[in-house]
C-alpha positions as CSV (number, residue, x, y, z in Angstrom):
1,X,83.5,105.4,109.1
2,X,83.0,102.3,110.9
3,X,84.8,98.8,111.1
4,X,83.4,95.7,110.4
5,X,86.2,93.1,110.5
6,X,89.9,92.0,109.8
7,X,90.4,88.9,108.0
8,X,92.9,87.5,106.2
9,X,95.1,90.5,106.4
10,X,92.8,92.9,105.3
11,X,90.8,95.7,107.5
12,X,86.8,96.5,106.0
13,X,85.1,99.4,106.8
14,X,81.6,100.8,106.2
15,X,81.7,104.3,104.8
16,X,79.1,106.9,103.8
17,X,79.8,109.8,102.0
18,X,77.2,112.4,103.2
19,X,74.6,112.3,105.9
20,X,71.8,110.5,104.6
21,X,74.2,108.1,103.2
22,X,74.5,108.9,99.2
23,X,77.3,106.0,98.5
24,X,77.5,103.2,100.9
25,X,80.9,102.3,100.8
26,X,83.0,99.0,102.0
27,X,87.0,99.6,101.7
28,X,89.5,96.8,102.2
29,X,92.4,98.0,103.6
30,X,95.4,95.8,102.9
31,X,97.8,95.0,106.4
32,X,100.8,95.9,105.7
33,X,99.4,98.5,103.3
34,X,101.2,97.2,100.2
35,X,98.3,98.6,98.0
36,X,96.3,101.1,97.7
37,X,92.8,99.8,99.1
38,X,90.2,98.9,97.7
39,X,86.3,100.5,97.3
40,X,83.2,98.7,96.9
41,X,79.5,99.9,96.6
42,X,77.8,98.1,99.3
43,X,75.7,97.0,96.9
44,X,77.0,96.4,93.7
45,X,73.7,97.2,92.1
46,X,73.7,100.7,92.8
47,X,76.3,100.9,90.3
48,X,74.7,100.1,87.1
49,X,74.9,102.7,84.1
50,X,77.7,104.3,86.3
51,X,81.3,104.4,84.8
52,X,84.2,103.1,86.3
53,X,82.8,100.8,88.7
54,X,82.8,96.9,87.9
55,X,80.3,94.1,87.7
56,X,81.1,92.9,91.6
57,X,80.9,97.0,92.5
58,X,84.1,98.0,92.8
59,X,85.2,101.3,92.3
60,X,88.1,102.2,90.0
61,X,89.4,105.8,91.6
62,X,93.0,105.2,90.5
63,X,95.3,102.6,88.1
64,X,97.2,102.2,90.7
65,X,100.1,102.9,88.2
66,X,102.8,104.5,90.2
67,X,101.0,105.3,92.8
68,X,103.4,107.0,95.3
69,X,101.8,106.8,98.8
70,X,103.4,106.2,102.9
71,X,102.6,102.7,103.9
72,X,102.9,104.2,107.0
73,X,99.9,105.9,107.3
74,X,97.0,104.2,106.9
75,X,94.2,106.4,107.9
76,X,95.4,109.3,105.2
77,X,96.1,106.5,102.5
78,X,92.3,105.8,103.5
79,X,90.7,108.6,103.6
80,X,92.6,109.8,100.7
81,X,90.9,106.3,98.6
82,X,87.6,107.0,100.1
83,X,87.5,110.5,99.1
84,X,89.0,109.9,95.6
85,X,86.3,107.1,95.0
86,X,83.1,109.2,95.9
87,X,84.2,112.0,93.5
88,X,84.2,109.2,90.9
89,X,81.0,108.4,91.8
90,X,79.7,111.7,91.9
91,X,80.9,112.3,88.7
92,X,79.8,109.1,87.0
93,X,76.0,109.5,88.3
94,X,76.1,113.3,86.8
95,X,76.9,111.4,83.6
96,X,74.0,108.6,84.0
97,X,71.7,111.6,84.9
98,X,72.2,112.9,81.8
99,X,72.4,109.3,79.8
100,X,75.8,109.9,78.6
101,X,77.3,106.3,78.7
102,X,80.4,106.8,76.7
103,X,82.9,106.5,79.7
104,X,81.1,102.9,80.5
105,X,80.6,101.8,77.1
106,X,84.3,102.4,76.6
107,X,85.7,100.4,79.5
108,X,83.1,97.5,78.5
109,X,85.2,94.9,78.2
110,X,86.9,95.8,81.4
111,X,83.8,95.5,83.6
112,X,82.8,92.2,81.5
113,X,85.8,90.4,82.6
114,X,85.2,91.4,86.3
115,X,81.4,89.0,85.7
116,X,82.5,86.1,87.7
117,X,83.4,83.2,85.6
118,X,84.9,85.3,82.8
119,X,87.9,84.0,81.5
120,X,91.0,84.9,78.7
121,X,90.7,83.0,75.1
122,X,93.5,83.5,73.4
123,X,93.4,85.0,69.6
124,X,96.2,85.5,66.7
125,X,94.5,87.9,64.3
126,X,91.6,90.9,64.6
127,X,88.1,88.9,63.8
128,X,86.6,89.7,61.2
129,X,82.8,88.8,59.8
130,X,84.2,86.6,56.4
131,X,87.1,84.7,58.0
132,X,85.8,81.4,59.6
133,X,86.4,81.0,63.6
134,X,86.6,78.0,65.6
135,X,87.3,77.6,69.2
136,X,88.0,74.5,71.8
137,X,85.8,74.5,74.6
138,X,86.7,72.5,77.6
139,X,83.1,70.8,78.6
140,X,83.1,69.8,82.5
141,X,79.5,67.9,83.1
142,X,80.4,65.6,85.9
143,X,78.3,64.8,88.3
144,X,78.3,66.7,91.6
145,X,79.1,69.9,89.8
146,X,75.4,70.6,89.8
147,X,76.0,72.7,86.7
148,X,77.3,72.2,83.5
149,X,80.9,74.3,83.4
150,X,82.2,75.4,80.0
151,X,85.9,77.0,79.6
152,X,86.8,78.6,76.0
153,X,90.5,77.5,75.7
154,X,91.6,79.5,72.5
155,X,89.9,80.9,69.6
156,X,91.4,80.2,66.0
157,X,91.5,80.3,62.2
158,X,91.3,76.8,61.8
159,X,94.7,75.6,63.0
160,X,94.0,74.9,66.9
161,X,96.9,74.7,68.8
162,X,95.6,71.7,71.7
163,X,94.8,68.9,69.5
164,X,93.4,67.4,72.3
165,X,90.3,69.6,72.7
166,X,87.5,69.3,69.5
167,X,87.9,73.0,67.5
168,X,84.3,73.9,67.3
169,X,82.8,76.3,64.9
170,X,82.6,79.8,66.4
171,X,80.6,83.2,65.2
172,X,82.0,87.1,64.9
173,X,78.9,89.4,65.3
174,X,80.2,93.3,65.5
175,X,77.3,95.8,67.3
176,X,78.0,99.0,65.2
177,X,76.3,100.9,68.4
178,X,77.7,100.2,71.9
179,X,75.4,98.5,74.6
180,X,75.4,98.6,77.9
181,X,76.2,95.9,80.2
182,X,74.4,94.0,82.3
183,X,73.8,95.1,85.6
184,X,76.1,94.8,88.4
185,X,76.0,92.2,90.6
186,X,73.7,90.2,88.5
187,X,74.1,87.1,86.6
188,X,73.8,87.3,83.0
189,X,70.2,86.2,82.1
190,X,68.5,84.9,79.5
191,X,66.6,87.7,78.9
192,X,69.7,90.2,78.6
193,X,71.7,87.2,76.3
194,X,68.7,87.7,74.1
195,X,68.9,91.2,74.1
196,X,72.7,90.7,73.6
197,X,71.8,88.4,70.2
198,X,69.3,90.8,68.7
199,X,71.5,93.3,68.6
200,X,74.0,91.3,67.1
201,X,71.4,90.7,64.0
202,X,69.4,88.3,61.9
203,X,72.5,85.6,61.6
204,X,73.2,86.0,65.3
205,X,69.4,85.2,65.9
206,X,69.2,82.1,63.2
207,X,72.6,80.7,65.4
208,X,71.4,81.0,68.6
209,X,68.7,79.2,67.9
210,X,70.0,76.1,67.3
211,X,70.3,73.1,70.0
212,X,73.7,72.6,71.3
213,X,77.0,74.8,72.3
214,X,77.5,78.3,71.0
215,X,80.4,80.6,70.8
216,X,79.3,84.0,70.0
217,X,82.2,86.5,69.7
218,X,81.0,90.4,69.7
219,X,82.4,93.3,69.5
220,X,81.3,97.2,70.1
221,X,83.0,100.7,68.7
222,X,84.5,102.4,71.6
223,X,86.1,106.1,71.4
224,X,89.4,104.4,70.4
225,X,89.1,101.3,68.5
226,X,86.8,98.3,69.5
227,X,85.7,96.5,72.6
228,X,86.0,92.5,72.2
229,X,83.7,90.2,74.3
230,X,82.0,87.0,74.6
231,X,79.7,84.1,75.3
232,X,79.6,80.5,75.7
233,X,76.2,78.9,76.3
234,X,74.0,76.1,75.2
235,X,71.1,76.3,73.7
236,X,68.1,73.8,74.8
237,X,64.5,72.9,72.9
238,X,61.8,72.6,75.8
239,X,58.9,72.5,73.3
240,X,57.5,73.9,70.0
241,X,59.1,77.4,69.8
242,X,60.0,77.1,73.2
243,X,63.9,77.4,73.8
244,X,66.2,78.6,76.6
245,X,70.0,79.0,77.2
246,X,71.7,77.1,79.8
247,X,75.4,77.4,81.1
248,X,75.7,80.9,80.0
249,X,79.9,81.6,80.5
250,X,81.3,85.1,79.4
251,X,84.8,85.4,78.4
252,X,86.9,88.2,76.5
253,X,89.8,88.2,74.5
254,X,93.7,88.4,74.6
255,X,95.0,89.8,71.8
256,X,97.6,88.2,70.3
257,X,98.6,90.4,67.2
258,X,101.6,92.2,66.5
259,X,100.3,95.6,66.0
260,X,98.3,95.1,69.1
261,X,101.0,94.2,70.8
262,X,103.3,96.9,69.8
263,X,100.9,99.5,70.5
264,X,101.2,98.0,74.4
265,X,105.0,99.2,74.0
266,X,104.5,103.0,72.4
267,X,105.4,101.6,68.7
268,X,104.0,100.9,65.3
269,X,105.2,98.3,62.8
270,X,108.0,99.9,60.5
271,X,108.1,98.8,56.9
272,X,111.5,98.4,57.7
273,X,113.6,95.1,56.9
274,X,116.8,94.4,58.2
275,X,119.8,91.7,58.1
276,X,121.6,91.3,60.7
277,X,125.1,89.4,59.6
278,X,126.9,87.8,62.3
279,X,124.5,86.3,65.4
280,X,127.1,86.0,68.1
281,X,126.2,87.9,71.5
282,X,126.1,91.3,69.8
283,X,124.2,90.5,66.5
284,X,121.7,88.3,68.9
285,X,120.6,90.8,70.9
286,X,120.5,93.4,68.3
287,X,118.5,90.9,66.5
288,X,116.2,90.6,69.8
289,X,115.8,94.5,70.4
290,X,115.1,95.2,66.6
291,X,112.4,92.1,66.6
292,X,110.9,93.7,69.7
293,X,110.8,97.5,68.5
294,X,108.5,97.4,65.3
295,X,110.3,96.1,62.5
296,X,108.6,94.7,59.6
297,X,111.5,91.9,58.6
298,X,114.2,90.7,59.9
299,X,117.3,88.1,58.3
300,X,119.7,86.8,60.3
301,X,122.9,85.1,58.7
302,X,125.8,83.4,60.4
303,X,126.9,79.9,59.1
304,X,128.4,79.4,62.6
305,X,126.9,76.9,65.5
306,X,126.1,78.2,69.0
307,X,128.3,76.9,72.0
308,X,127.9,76.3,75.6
309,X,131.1,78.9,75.7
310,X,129.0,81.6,74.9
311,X,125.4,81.2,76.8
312,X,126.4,83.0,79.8
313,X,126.5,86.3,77.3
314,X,124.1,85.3,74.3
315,X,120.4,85.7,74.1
316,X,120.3,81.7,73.5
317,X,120.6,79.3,76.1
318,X,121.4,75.6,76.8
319,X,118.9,74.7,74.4
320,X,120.3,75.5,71.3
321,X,123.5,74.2,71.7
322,X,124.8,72.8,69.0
323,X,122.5,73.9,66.0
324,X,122.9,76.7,64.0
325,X,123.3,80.7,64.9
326,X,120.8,81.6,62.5
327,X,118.0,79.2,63.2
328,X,118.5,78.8,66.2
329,X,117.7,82.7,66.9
330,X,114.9,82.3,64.2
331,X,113.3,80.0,66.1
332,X,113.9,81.9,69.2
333,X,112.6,85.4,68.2
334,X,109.5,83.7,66.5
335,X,108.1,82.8,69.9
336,X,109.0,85.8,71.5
337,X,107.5,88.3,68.6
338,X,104.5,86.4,67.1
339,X,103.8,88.2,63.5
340,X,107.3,89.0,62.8
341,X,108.6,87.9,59.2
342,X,112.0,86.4,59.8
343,X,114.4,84.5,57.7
344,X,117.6,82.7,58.7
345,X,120.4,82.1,56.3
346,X,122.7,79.6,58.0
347,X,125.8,80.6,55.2
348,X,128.3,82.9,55.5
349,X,128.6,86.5,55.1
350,X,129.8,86.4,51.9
351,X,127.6,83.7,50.4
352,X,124.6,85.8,51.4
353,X,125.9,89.0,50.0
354,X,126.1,87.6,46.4
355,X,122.5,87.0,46.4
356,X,121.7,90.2,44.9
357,X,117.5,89.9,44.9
358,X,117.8,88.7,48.7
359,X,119.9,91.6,49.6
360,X,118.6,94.3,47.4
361,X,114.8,93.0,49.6
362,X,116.8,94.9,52.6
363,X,116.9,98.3,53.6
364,X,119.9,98.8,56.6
365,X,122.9,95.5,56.9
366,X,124.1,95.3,60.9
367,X,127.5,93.9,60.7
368,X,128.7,92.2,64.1
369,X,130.4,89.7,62.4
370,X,133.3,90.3,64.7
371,X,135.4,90.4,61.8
372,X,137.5,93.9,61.2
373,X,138.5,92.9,57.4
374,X,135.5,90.9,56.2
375,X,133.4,94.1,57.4
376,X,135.9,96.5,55.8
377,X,135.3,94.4,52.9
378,X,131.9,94.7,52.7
379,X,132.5,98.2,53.2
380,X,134.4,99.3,50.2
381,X,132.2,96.6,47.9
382,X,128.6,98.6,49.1
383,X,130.9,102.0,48.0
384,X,132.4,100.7,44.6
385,X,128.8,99.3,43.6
386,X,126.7,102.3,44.7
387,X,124.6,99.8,46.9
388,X,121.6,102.0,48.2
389,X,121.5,100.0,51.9
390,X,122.8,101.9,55.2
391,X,125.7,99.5,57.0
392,X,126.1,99.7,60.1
393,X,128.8,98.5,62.0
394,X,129.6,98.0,65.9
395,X,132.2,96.3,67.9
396,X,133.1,95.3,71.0
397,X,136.2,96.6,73.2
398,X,137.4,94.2,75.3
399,X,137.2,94.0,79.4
400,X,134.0,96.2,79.1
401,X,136.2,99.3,77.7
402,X,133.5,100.1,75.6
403,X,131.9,99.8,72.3
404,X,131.7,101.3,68.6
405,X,129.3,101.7,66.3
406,X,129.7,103.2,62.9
407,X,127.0,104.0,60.2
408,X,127.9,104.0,56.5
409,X,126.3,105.1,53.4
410,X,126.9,105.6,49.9
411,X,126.6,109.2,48.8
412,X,127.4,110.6,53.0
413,X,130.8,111.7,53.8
414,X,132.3,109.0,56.7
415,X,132.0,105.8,56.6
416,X,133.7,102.6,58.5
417,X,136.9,102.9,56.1
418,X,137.7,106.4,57.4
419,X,138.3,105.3,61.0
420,X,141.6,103.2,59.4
421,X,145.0,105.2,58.4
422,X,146.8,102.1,56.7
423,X,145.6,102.7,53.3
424,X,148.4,101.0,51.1
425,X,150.1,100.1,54.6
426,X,150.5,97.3,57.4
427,X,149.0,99.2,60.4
428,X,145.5,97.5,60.7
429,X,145.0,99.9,63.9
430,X,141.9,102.3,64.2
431,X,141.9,105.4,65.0
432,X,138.7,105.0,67.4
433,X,140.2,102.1,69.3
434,X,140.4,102.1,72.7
435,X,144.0,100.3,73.5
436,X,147.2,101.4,71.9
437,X,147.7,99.1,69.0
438,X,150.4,95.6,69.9
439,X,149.1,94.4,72.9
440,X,147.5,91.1,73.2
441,X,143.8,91.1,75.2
442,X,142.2,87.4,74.1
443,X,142.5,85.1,76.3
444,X,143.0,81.4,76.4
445,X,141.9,78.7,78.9
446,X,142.2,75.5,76.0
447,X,144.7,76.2,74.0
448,X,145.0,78.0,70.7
449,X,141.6,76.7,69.4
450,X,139.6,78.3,72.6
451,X,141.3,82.0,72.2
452,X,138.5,84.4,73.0
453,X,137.9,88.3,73.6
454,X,137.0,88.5,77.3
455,X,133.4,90.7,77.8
456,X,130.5,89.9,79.3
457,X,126.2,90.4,78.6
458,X,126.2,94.0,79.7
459,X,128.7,95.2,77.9
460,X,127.4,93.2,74.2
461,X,123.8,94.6,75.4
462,X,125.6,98.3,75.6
463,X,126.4,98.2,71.9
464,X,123.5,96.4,70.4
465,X,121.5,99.0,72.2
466,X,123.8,101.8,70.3
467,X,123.6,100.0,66.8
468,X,119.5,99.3,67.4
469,X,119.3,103.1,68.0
470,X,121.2,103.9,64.7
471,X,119.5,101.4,62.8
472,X,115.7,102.8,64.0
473,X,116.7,106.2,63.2
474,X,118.3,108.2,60.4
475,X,121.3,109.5,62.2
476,X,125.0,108.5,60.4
477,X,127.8,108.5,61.5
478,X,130.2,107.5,64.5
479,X,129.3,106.8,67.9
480,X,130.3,105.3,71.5
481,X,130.1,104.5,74.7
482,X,133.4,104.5,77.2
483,X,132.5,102.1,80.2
484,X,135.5,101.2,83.1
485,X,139.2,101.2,82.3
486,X,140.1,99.5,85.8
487,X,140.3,95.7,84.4
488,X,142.7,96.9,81.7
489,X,144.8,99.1,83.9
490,X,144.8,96.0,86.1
491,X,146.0,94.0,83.2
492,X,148.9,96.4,82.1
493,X,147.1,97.4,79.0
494,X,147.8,101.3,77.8
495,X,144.3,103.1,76.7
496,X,144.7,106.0,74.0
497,X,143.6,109.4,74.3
498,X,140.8,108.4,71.9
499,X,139.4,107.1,74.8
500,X,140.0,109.6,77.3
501,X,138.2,111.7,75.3
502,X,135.2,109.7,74.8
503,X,134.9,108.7,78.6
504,X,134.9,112.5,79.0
505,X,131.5,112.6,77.2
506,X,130.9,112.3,73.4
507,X,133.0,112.2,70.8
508,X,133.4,115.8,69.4
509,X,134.8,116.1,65.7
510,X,133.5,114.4,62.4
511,X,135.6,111.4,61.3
512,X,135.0,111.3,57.7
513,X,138.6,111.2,56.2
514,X,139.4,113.2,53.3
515,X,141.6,110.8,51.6
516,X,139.2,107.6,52.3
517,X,139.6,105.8,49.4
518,X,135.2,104.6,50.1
519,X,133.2,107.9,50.8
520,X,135.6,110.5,49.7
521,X,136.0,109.7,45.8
């Protein structure tokens, strides 16, 4: 191993991995050694039909995921790359020996965005060969270039999002047999571009053909779904049957598409609607967490207008002060989830709930209205009328005590009525809550129209956390988390044993009562 320079903060050496020199190597060697280095083929060209080594021939020996390593030592971080990529290699050229190319063919569209000039075009939906495609292509001619220069700036169904930039008509061709690419270190030629079309069939030919720009979209089976990839070039008449392509620009695809995009996370979409009622700093984020863990629907319903008060513990910020709860998070959530269905009902709680067809279109109701009696409400109405839906309920504590969450359901034994005992009375206590009952906790800092229950982000993303858990899964019944008691000590405030208990660990003991008036008749 032998070095050839430092430059720019990075150390190159010349490597060969056995006498004779099997695999001439290059690694960069990063100073500070903040990443794992790099290895190149000396010459990229030695790496065509080999797996896991790109167009400019460099060698992928690890994903650099997680990679634990000691910065400190450079010359075992080294050898331990250099060794790591010639196994690779050793391994990939058994392979090509034997011409099995499934290990390249799958990581195609990897090594065709590592051909220089490849770039990212955005697309919404999976192409397929009957829906029409169009794409805006940026078209840089001007002189002194010495090349024309052609940029794909999104693919779409018709409905381009720069109105600026012409949307120009664009082709799908799927290979139903995976090709190899083209060799390393090489442009792409004209002669592998019309290998590329003929494989892509009759209508791909007929196209290409054609004078003027092209936008050929392909894409190839790979052991797990499809490899996406394309071209950009222009096509130019020299004579009678005489034709050659000019500007010839590859580019791949970002997918844009929710199941894509899940599947990046660990989850599939859930036929699974939900409402959430009440979009304060709770219901928001539950809103936000359910949007971004696979459900099919969501509705959100508050008839109440965001604040500035509340942006330093909402998911909203400064920008949707002033409009409506609902809409406002509607809006929101649709940029941040693309493919999501969601619905906002700016009316109250009550409004929305004698809608029957609307709710009956729901499968779980989140109530974080922030309302004990409207929720108790609800409550004994989804009992008396045998509604099918699971409610869930969750609360806040205040001065980050801790939070509730309760799941109720006609036909299970507990439910959010059963954590009362003032059936018939005037106690509206619980027997869950954290603070003896007849002390005062809101605070007020304008008067008796700016009273407010003091908590902050964390402890409203604690409990939309717990109710997003109960609302993904099928469990029922009661459940908590017990944070600090030091602000309310501080404050005077007595805590019950209740809470004792849960800050312990969890809750032991079933809550249903047996004289609830909801889920034990």
């Amino acid at each position: 191993m032998s070095e050839v320079s430092t430059e720019n903060g990075t150390l190159k050496l010349n490597a060969a991995a056995r006498e004779g020199g099997r695999w001439n190597l290059e690694i960069c060697v990063p100073i500070p050694l903040t990443n794992m280095p790099k290895v190149f083929l000396a010459n990229a060209e030695d790496g065509f039909g080999l797996a896991h080594v790109d167009h400019k021939g460099e060698v992928c020996y690890s994903d650099q995921e997680g990679e634990s390593y000691d910065p400190t030592d450079l010359a075992r971080v080294t050898a331990f790359a250099f060794q790591r990529a010639c196994s690779v290699l050793e391994e990939a050229s058994k392979k090509r020996s034997k011409r099995d190319f499934r290990a390249l063919t799958d990581e195609f569209e990897g090594y065709w965005q590592s051909i220089p000039g490849c770039h990212r075009a955005n697309l919404t939906a999976p192409p397929v060969s009957d829906r029409a495609l169009y794409g805006q292509v940026n078209k840089d001619n001007r002189p002194g270039l010495g090349k024309v220069s052609l940029r794909l700036l999104a693919l779409n169904y018709g409905s381009p999002k720069d109105q600026k930039a012409p949307n120009r008509k664009a082709h799908y061709f799927p290979l139903f047999s995976p090709i190899l690419p083209p060799k390393n270190g090489q442009a792409i030629s004209n002669e592998w571009l019309i290998y590329l079309i003929k494989e892509g069939g009759i209508e791909a030919q007929k196209e290409s053909v054609k004078k003027g720009l092209h936008i050929f979209l392909f894409s190839q089976p790979r052991s797990e779904g499809l490899s996406l990839f394309g071209v950009l070039f222009e096509t130019k008449i020299l004579g009678k049957n005489k034709k050659e392509f000019r500007s010839i620009t590859p580019f791949t695809v970002q997918r844009c598409w929710r199941d894509y995009l899940l599947e990046r996370t660990g989850q599939i979409s859930a036929r699974h609607h939900v409402a959430v009622i009440g979009c304060g700093a709770v219901g928001g984020r539950v809103a936000e967490h359910l949007a971004m863990s696979g459900v099919d629907e969501l509705t959100l319903v508050d008839d109440d207008v965001f604040t500035y008060d509340n942006i330093y513990r909402h998911v909203l910020g400064e920008g949707s002060a002033g409009t409506n709860k609902s809409k406002a998070l509607r809006r929101y959530l649709s940029s941040k989830c693309p493919g999501l269905k969601i619905t906002a009902e700016p009316v109250s709680a009550e409004t929305w709930l004698s809608r029957t067809t609307q709710v009956n279109n729901c499968d779980t109701l989140v109530l974080t209205t922030g309302k004990p009696g409207l929720e108790r409400h609800i409550n004994r109405e989804a009992f008396a009328n045998r509604w099918p839906h699971r409610l869930i309920s969750g609360w806040l504590e205040p001065l980050g005590l801790g939070g509730h969450v309760m799941v109720s359901q006609y036909g299970q034994a507990g439910c959010l009525e059963c954590l009362y005992s003032d059936w018939g009375g005037s106690d509206p206590s619980m027997r869950v809550s954290f603070l003896k009952p007849g002390q005062s906790v809101s605070r007020n800092i304008t008067g008796c129209g700016g009273r407010f229950m003091p908590y902050s982000s964390i402890h409203a993303a604690r409990t939309a956390l717990l109710i997003c858990e109960a609302a993904l899964g099928q469990k029922s019944g009661y459940s908590c988390w017990a944070g600090d008691a030091s602000s309310s000590r501080s404050e005077g405030l007595e805590l019950t044993s209740w809470y004792e208990r849960c800050r312990e660990g969890k809750p032991s003991g079933d809550v249903a009562h047996e004289a609830c008036p909801c889920c034990s008749s």
